[in-house]
Every structure is written in structure tokens, then in C-alpha cells.
N, C-alpha and C positions, 0 to 999 in steps of 0.2 A: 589495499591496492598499493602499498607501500613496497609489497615485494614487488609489481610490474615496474617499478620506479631505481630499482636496484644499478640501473646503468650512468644514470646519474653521478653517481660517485666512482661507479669505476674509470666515468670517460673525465672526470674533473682533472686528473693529472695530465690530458691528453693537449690541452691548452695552456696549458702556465709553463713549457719547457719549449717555448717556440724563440726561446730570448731574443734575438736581431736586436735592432734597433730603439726597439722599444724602452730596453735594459739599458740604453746606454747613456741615457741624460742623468744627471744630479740629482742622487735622494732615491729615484725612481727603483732601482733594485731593491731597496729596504722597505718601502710601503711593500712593493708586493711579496717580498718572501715574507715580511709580517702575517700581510695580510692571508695570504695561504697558509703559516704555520696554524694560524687564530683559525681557521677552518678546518684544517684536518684535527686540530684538538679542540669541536666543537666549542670554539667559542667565539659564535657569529658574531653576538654584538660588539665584542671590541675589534672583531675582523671590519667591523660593519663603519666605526671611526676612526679607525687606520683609515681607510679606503676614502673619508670622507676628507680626511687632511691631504692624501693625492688629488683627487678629484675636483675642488675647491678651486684651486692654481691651472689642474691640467684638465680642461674639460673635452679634452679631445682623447685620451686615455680609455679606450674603447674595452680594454682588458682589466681596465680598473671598474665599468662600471657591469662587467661580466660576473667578478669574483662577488662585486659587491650583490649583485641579484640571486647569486649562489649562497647569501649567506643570509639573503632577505629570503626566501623558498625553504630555508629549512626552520627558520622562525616562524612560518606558516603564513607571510604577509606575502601572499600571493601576486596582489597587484602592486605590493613594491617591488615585488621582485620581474615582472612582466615588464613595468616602467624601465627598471635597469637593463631587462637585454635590448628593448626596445630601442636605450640611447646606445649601445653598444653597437647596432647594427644602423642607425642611421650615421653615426661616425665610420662603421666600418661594413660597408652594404653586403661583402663577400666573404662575413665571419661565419662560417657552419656554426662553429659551435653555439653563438648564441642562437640562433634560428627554431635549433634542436633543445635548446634547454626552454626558449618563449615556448615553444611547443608542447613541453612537458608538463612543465607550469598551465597553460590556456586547458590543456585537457585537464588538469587538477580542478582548475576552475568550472570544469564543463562547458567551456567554448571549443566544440571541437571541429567545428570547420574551421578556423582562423586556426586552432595548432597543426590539422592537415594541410592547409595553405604553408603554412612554414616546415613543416616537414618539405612539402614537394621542394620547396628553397634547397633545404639543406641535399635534397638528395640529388637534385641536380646540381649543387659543388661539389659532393663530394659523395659520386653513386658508389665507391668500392666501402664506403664505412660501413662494415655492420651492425654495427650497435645503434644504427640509422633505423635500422630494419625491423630490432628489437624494437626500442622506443614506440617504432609508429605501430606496429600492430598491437602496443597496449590500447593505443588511442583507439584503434580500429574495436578493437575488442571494446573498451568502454563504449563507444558509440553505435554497439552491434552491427557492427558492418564483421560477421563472421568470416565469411569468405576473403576479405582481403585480409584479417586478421593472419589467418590462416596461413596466405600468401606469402607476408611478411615474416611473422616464425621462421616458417620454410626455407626463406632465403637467408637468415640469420642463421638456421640450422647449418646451412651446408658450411659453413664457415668456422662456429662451433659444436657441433656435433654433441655435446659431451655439458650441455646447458641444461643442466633438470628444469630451474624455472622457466625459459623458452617450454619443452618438453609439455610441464602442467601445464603452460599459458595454451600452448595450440590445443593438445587434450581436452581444456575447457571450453576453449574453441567447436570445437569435433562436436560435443555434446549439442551443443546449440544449435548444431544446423544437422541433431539426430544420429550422425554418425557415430555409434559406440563402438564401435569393431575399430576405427581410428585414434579416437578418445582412449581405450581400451590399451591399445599398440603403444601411444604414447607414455602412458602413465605406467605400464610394464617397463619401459626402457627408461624412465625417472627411477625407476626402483632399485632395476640392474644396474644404472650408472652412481647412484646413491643409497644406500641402502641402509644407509643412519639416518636418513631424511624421514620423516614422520610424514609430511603433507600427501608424498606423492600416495605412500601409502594409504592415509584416510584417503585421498579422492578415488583412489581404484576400488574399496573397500565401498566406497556412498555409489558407486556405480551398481558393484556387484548387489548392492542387499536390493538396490532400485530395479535389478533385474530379475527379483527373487532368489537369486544366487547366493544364498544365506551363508552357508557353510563356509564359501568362498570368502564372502564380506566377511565374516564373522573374523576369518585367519588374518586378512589384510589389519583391521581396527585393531584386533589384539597386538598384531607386530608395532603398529603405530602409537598404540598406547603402550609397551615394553619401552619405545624409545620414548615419548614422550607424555605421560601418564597424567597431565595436565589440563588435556583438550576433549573438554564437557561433550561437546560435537560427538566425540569419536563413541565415548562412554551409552550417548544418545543413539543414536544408530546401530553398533551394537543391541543394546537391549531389544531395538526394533526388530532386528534378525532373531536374537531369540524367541522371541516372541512368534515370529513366523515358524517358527520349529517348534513349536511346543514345548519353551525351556524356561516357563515364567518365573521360578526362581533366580534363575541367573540375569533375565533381564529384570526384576526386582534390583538386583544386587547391583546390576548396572544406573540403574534409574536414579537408585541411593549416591553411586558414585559421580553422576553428573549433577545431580544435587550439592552434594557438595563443591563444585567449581563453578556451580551458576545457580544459588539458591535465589534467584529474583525470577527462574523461567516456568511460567506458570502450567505451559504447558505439561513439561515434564511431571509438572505434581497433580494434573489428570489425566493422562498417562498412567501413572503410577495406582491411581486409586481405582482405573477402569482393572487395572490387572489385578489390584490385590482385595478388588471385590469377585474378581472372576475366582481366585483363587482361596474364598471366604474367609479374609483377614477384614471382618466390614469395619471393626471399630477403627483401625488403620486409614482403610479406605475412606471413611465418614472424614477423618482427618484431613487428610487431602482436598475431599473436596470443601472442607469448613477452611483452607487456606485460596484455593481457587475463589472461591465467592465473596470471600469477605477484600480480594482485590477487585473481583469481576462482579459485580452484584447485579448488572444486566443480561447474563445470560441464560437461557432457557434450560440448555441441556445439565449445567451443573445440579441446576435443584431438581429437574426430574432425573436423573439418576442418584442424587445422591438419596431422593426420598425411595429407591428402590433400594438401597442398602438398608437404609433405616426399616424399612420390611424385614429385613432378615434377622436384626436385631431385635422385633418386637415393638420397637418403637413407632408406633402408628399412630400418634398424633401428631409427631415429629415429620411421619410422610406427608399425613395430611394437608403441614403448614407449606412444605417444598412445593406438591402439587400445586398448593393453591397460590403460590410465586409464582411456579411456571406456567399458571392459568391468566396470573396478572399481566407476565408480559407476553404471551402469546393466546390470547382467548380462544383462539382458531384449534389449541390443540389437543386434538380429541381421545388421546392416549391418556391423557394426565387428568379428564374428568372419566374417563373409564376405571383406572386404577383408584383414583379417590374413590370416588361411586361402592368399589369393593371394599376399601378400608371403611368406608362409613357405613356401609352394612354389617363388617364388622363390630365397629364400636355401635350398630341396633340404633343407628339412625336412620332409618330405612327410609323414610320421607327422602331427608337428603341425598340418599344414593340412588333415588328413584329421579329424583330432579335430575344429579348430576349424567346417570344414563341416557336420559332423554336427550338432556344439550348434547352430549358426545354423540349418538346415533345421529340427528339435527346435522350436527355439525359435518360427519361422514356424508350423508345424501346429499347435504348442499354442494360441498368439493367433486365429489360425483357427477352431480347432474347440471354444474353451472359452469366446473372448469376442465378441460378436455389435458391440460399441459401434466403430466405427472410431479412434476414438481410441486405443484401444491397440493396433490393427494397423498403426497409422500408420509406426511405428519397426520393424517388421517387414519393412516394403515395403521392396522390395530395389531399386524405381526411385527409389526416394522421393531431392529435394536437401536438403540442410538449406544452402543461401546467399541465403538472405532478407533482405532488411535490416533492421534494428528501428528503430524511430521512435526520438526524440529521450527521450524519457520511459520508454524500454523498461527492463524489467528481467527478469533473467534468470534470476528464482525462485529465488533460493538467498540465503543470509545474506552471504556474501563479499562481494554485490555493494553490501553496504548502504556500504562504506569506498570504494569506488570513485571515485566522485565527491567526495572530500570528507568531513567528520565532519557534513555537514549532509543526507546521505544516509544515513541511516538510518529506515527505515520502518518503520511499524509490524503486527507478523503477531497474530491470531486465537492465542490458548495452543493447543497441537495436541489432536486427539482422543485419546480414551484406549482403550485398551486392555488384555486380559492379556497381560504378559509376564513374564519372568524376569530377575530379577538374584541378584549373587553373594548368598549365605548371610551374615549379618551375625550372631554370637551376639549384640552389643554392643547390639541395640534394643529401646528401650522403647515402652512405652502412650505414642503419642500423641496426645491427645483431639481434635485436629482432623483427623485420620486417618481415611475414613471404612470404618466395618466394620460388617457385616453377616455372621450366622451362617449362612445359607445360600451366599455368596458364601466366606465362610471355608469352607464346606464344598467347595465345587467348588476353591477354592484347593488343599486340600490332597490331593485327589483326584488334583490335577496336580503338586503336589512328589512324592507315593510314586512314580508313573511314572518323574516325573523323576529321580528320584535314580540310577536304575539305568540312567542314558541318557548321564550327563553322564562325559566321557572321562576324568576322574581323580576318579569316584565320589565327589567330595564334595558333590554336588546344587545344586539354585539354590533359592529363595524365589521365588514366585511374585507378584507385587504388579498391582495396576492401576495406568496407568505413561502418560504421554505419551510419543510415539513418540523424540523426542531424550534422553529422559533414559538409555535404554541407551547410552550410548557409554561408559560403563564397563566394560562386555563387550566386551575383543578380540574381532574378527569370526574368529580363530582358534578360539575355543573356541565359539564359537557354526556353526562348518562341522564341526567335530566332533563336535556332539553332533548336529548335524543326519544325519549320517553315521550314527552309530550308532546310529541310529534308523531302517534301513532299508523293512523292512515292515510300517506298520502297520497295525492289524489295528480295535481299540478307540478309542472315540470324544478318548481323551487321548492315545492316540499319533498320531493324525492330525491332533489342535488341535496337537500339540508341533510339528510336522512343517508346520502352517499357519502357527506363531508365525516358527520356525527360517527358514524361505525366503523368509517376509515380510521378515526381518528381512535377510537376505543380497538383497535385492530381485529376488528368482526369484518377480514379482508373483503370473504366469497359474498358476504351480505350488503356491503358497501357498496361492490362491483354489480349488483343486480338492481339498487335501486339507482345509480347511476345511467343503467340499459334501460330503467320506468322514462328515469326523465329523457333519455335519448331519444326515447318512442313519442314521447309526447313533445319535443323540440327539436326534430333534428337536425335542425340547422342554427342550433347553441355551440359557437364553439367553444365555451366555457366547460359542457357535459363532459367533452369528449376530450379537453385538456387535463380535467382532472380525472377522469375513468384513465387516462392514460399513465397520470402521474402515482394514481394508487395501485397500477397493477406494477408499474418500477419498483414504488414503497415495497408495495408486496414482496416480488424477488429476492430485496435487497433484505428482508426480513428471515425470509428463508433461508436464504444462502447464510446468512449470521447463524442460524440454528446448526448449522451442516459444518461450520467453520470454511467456510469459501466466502471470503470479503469481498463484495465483487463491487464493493464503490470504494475499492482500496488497491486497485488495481494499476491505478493512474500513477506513475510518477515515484513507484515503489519496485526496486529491483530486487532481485533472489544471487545474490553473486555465487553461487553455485548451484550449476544446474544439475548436476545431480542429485541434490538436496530438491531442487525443484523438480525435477523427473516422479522422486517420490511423492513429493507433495501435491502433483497433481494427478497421481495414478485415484482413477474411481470419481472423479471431480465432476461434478455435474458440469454442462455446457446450459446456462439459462437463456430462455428466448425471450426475445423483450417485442417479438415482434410484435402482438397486439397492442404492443402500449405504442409500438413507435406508428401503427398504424389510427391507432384514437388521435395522436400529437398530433401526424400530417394530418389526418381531415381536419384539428383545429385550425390549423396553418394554413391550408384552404377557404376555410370560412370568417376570418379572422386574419388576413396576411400582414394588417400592420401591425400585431401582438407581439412582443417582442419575446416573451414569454415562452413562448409555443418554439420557438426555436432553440433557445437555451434547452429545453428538456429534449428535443431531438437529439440534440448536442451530447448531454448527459447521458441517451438511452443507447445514439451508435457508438460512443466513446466505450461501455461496459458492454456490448455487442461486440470489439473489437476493433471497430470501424474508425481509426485516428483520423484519417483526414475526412473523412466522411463529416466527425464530430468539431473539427476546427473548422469547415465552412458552415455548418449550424452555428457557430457560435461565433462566427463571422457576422452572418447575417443579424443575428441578434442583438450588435454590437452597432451593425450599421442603422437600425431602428430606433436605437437607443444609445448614445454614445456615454451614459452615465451609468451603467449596468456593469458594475464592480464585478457582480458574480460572474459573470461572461469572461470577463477579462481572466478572470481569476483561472478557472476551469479552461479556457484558453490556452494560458501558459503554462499550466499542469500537462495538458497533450501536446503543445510544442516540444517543453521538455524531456517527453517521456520519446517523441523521433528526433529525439536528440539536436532540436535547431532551439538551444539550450540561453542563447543568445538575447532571440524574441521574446523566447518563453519567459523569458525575466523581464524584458522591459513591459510583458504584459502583467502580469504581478506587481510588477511598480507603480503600473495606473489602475490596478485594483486597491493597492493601499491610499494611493492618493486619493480615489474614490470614499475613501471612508472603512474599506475591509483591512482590521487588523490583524486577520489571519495570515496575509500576503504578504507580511513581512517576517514570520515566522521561516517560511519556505523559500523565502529569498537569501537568509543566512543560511537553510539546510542545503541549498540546492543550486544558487546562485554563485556562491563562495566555498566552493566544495572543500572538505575538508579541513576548513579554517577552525 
């Protein structure tokens, strides 16, 4: 964003040659042409104590405490530098220039109604400045507001014509609100008026391959990478286009060269193994993906495809162990006890490959006959490939991947929905008052420890809590197949919740989801049943979509800064419907209205439904039931921030960390303090 910021410095001369009056007292000419030389030869901090020995004496030096916030902004001290335009403009209320530079600053920040409040300032003193026009339509474009983006270019444009970065800015503009034929137009005339410039090129170039226009994209990257042979991006996308052509050699050859300018991006290095298993280099490809997993060791598809190379190889015990990884973390998926099943017949273990048949057939008819949504018979389909390519920005729904690229990938997830489940028996806990409880909800709690006590395999019971779904990983998944076990037939509306919580939790999704519909039949007016049926058909999605590489509880608060990169990334993308879980939530919210609970997860399921404000008055309400529900707060100010009222969204994150969530203060540096 630092290119949108370019005017910055070209307007900085535009203020310090106004001399009057100002220049004319004692001393006062030498601070500031100091203190201006110490800026133009980046060197803020002694510009930064010039300016403090004027300032000291003359606190009414409105141009001293301008230069001074110009040299706090490029330090990256953001709110010292907002402080100084700030005293600059109540000494001198009719200063454009600071107005427009508080502005530039507050949008760095992500306060972007307060820097469009100070644009309107600056541009009714001084409506002929162009570079008024620049400025604001970054702001506009950072806070998605495309259409007046646009407007602002536009009016910049007519004034410099001959702007490549205006040119890109609207171009990227264009794309956002779908216009490529615009986008298109502009990024053509960045090329013509620059044509040593590399950027304009890649973005016409991520337009064209995003429009299958290979041959096209292919000439632009190339041109871009002649001029600058540096940018991984370019190297990436390229090989994308060959690949669409049929020229896997060469995107090999490309894949190797973004490799080398960005050996931390994982993606590219499965990528690389899906082509150079397609093109039977397996021992290569086995390589890749033995680098993908040993960053990512949660994901499904690396070990079921890499155990289909290891087929090719001969190495069939080697698949065998993949599969039975990718059975671990996905039980549901019936491909990978199919293919076992044939390797273990192979190795004349026929028993076993007769078991493992059975589960996968099981598994097919139950997705069939209990879930109508295609999305989750997707992983059932016994035709189904999983060697697609992921775009450059892909991610592969799991937390592992956030280290992948680097410590500067780390994204930011939604707190999870909640649920009932079980943890170990704690005698050691006390009253804690930001804990929330509720006698009726205590009541159906303990309903479900007496069941439970007499279920669990060394009869010392569990505590039943309402819980976000990761917080069990204190439960070995041993003791939880045990009690799932012994709890064969049930009969009562608490042994078939235990038996929906238990294979929820062993991810036996479609089997969870039917003994949850037992205990509905037999309770229905538990809002508990239909809190948690609704919370594990969310789990569910969100499981999925991880397989597929569509993060869809990573959606929140995570921008694509170029949408052409996004246009590919989302070409083929499933659209997931959460609508039965958001309808299991409401009827809990119905039968259950003081739960505060049940609204958080509505919150969660319209928020990844699309629905922002939808999802901020759920978690309004949530919040009003319960004003000590950190995760509320939290998830809260993740959708304020993401419609950009950047402001709130932080002061709720602040009383999510004060709550006790030390997550919220993580994203309060990422997101609060932009760029700092």
C-alpha cells in the first residue's frame, strides 16, 4: 500500500515554501530548513529534535508540528504522527495540508471514516488540489467503497492523465466492482504510458490467465518478468497459464523459479508435485509433498495424494500409512478406505480390505441417504480427483498452514462456535464470575453428567461444559472411542446427545448428525439438541471446505489486495450453505432465548454465510445477555473491522482481551495499528 501513499512525498515540498511571516522571527528559518533538509535525507529522528528545540519555545508553530508528524509517519509511529497534525490544525484550523496528511496517516491506521471526515476538510479548502483526489480514493479503495474510489482517480486523472499508479489504482478498482473490460482499458494505457514498468504488466497479465486468456497472460508475465525477474507472483501465475495449455514442463520450470524467490510458499510446492506426479516424476513429487506435510501435518489431501504416488512407486505400505493419516483426520473419507482396502488386498490381507470395503460402502450410503447438500457427498464420490491446483493466495483451512510461508502468515479465524461437550472432571474449580451460568442450562448439564458417569470406561465421569470445539484436545481421542463404544444402544434423548457429541468429536460427521435427529425425536423441545446438531453441521462445512482449500472461517478480516489473484482464486469455489445449522441455532434461540450461546453461533454461521450485519446484531444480542463473553466481543470486532468501522472493531477486541482472550491482542497490533 505504500505505492497508494506515493503523494505523500511529492506534495511535502508543497508546504514548506509558503515562507510569510512565519520565516521571519529569530532562529525560526534554521530550525525548519534543518529540519526539512533531515527529511528529504531520511533522517527523521534528528529532523524529529531539530523540530523539538523549535517547538519547545514556540508552541504555536503549526508548521513545526507538520514537518514534525511527517517525520513521525515515516518512522511508522503512526499515532505520533496523527498527534502532530492534529496540534498543527487546532493552531491553524484552515491548514489543508495537515488535514490531508491526518488522513493518510488515520487510513494507515484503518480509521477510515475519521481520514474521510478530514479529507472532506481539506477538499472544501482547497477543491482545485488534485492530489486531494489521489489520496482520498486510496482511502476509498482501502475501505471498499469502489465506486467512489473510482470517482476520485477519475477526477485526479483528468488533471494528470499520464499517472500509471492512479491508472493501476482505478484498474483495481474496476475489477472489484467486476468491470474487466474497464480494469482491462486501464491497465492497457499504464503499459502504453510506461512500458518499463513491470506492475502494470503482471496485473493485466493475473487478469488475462483469470480470464483463461492464457496465451495473452503468458506474453504480459513474460514482458514483466524481462523487466523485472524477481517477482515469485509473476513466475506463479505464469506456470498457472501453462498449465492451462498443456505445457507442464515449462510451468515446472516456472514453479522451480518462484521457488527460488519464495522458498517458504507451500503452496507452490503442491502445485509442483500435483504436476510432476501428473507428469510421472513420483520420486520428485513424493518430495514435495514430504515438504508440504512436514509444515502442514493437518491436512487431508497432502497424505491422500501423496499415498497415490507412493502407488506408483510400488511402495504400498508407505500408502497404506498416508491413507491411514488421511482416515485419522477425516474418518468420513471413503476414498481413502477404498484405496487402502485394494492395497491390503494386495499385501493378501484380505480380512482387512474386506473390513475396510465395508466402512467405505457405510460411509457412501449414509452421506447419501442422511445428507441431501452435495457438499458433503463430494468426499464420498468414489470418481471424485483431488489434483487441482490452488491459486497463489490459497490456503488450506487448517492452522499449520499459518507458519508456512513465513511468521508473516499468520491469519486471522472467527473464535469457533460453541457447543455441549465434555471434559475431564476437575474437583480443583471454583465460582468464576465471568463464566456464564444459567439454572436451566445447569439443569440439562447435569442431566447429562448422571448418564454420563456410567458410560465413561473407567467410571470416573466427565463435567459437562459449553466449550468451543478446540478446546477439547485434552481428551485423548482414546477415551473418547471408548466411551463412544460403551455407549452402544441408545435408547433416551442423553444417550443419543452423548453418542452425537462422541462421533462429532471422532469426526463420524453424517453419524453424529443422525443420532442428534434420535435425541430431537425424543426431545423436542431440548434446545441443547438442536444447538449442537447445528454447531456440528457448521464443524462439518468448515471441515470440508479445509479439504477443498476454501477457508471459510478465515474469511473474516482477511483481505486478497488483488483481485485478480482473487478472481482466480475463487473461479470453481463452492458456495457452502449453512442454512440447516442456522436453522437448528434459531429453533434453539426460540426455546432457550436467554442462552447467550445460541446467538454467538448465529453470529458465526451468518458472518461465513456472508451476512455482516446480520452477524453483528447476533452478536450484539449475545453480548447483551451476557456482557462477559470475550468471544462475542471478539468475533464482533473482527466483522466491524472487515465493513471497515475499523474504529469499534478495535475497541471491541480491547474488551475481548480485557475479558481474559489473549488472542485480541494479537490482532489489535495486526489490525488496529496498520502497518506499524
Amino acid at each position: 500500500m505504500k505505492k497508494f501513499l506515493a503523494a505523500l512525498f511529492l506534495l511535502l515540498s508543497v508546504c514548506l515554501h509558503g515562507g510569510g511571516e512565519v520565516f521571519a522571527q529569530l532562529n525560526k528559518p534554521y530550525f525548519f530548513y534543518k529540519g526539512r533538509e533531515l527529511i528529504v535525507a531520511g533522517d527523521y529522528r534528528e529532523a524529529i529534535e531539530m523540530l523539538n528545540l523549535l517547538l519547545r519555545t514556540e508552541t504555536k508553530e503549526y508548521e513545526g508540528y507538520f514537518l514534525r508528524g511527517v517525520a513521525k509517519y515515516n518512522l511508522d509511529d503512526l499515532p505520533g504522527a496523527e498527534a502532530d497534525f492534529t496540534s498543527a490544525i487546532a493552531v491553524n484550523p484552515v491548514y489543508t495540508m495537515a488535514y490531508q496528511y491526518r488522513a493518510i496517516t488515520r487510513s494507515r491506521m484503518g480509521n477510515y471514516n475519521d481520514a474521510l471526515r478530514d479529507y472532506q476538510y481539506a477538499v472544501e479548502l482547497r477543491p482545485n488540489m488534485p492530489a486531494m483526489y489521489y489520496s482520498r480514493g486510496v482511502t476509498y479503495f482501502l475501505s471498499q467503497q469502489f465506486e467512489k474510489a473510482v470517482a476520485d482517480f477519475s477526477r485526479y486523472l483528468r488533471s494528470t492523465p499520464s499517472d500509471v499508479n492512479a491508472l493501476t489504482n482505478r484498474g483495481t478498482c474496476y475489477l472489484y466492482l467486476k468491470d474487466t473490460v474497464q480494469a482491462y482499458a486501464d491497465f492497457n494505457r499504464a503499459v502504453e504510458i510506461n512500458p518499463y514498468e513491470a506492475d502494470g504488466y503482471v496485473r493485466r497479465g493475473l487478469l488475462e490467465v483469470a480470464q483463461n486468456r492464457n496465451e495473452e497472460g503468458i506474453r504480459d508475465l513474460t514482458k514483466a518478468l524481462s523487466i523485472d525477474s524477481t517477482q515469485s507472483v509473476a513466475y506463479f501465475y505464469r506456470a498457472y497459464a501453462y498449465v492451462n495449455e498443456s505445457q507442464p514442463m515449462r510451468a515446472l520450470a516456472d514453479f522451480d523459479r518462484a521457488i527460488c524467490y519464495d522458498s517458504t510458499n507451500s503452496v507452490t510446492y503442491f502445485n509442483r508435485a500435483i504436476l510432476r506426479s501428473q507428469i510421472g516424476d513420483y520420486n520428485r513429487a513424493i518430495e514435495d509433498y514430504d515438504r508440504v506435510a512436514m509444515y502442514n501435518p493437518g491436512n487431508v489431501l497432502v497424505f491422500y495424494n501423496r499415498a497415490s504416488v507412493k502407488i506408483q512407486v510400488g511402495d504400498y505400505r508407505g500408502a497404506i500409512e498416508d491413507y491411514t493419516r488421511a482416515i485419522e483426520l477425516y474418518p468420513d473419507f471413503a476414498n481413502a478406505y477404498l484405496f487402502r482396502s485394494q492395497l491390503k488386498a494386495a499385501l493378501r490381507d484380505f480380512r482387512g480390505a474386506e473390513a475396510d470395503r465395508r466402512i467405505a460402502e457405510t460411509k457412501i450410503e449414509e452421506y447419501r441417504r442422511k445428507l441431501s447438500d452435495s457438499t458433503f457427498t463430494s468426499f464420498a464420490d468414489t470418481s471424485r480427483q483431488f489434483d487441482k491446483l490452488l491459486s497463489f493466495d490459497a490456503d488450506f483451512g487448517n492452522n499449520e498452514l499459518r507458519s508456512m510461508r513465513g511468521d508473516v502468515r499468520r491469519e486471522v479465524r472467527l473464535m469457533p462456535v460453541l457447543r455441549v461437550s465434555f471434559m475431564a472432571k476437575d474437583t480443583a474449580r471454583v465460582y468464576n464470575p465471568r463464566e456464564y451460568r444459567n439454572a436451566r442450562l445447569d439443569g440439562y448439564l447435569a442431566e447429562l453428567a448422571a448418564t454420563g458417569t456410567g458410560k465413561s470406561a473407567d467410571g470416573a465421569g466427565f463435567r459437562f461444559e459449553m466449550t468451543g470445539i478446540p478446546a477439547l484436545n485434552e481428551l485423548p481421542e482414546d477415551s473418547v472411542a471408548a466411551w463412544d463404544a460403551a455407549n452402544g444402544m441408545p435408547v433416551s434423548w442423553e444417550d443419543n446427545f452423548l453418542k452425537g457429541v462422541t462421533q462429532t468429536l471422532l469426526r463420524q460427521y453424517a453419524s453424529g448428525l443422525s443420532y442428534y435427529r434420535r435425541a430431537g425425536r425424543v426431545a423436542d423441545d431440548n434446545p441443547l439438541v438442536y444447538l449442537n446438531r447445528g454447531a456440528a453441521q457448521a464443524e462439518m462445512i468448515e471441515f470440508i471446505a479445509s479439504l477443498e482449500g476454501n477457508n471459510v472461517m478465515q474469511q473474516v478480516a482477511v483481505h486478497t489486495d488483488d483481485p485478480a489473484a482473487r478472481l482466480l482464486q475463487t473461479q470453481g469455489r463452492k458456495t457452502y450453505d449453512y442454512s440447516e445449522a442456522i436453522a437448528d441455532t434459531r429453533r434453539a434461540a426460540l426455546l432457550m432465548p436467554e442462552l447467550p450461546q445460541t446467538y454467538y453461533n448465529l453470529g458465526n454461521m451468518l458472518c461465513l454465510s456472508g451476512d455482516l450485519p446480520g452477524a453483528f446484531e447476533q452478536y450484539t444480542r449475545a453480548i447483551e445477555r451476557f456482557p462477559y463473553f470475550a468471544e462475542a466481543y471478539y468475533n464482533r470486532g473482527l466483522v466491524q473491522i472487515f465493513m471497515q468501522d475499523t474504529q469499534k472493531g478495535c475497541l471491541d477486541l480491547s474488551k475481548a482481551g480485557e475479558l481474559g482472550l489473549a488472542e485480541a491482542y494479537e490482532v489489535l497490533k495486526r489490525y488496529c495499528i496498520k502497518n506499524r
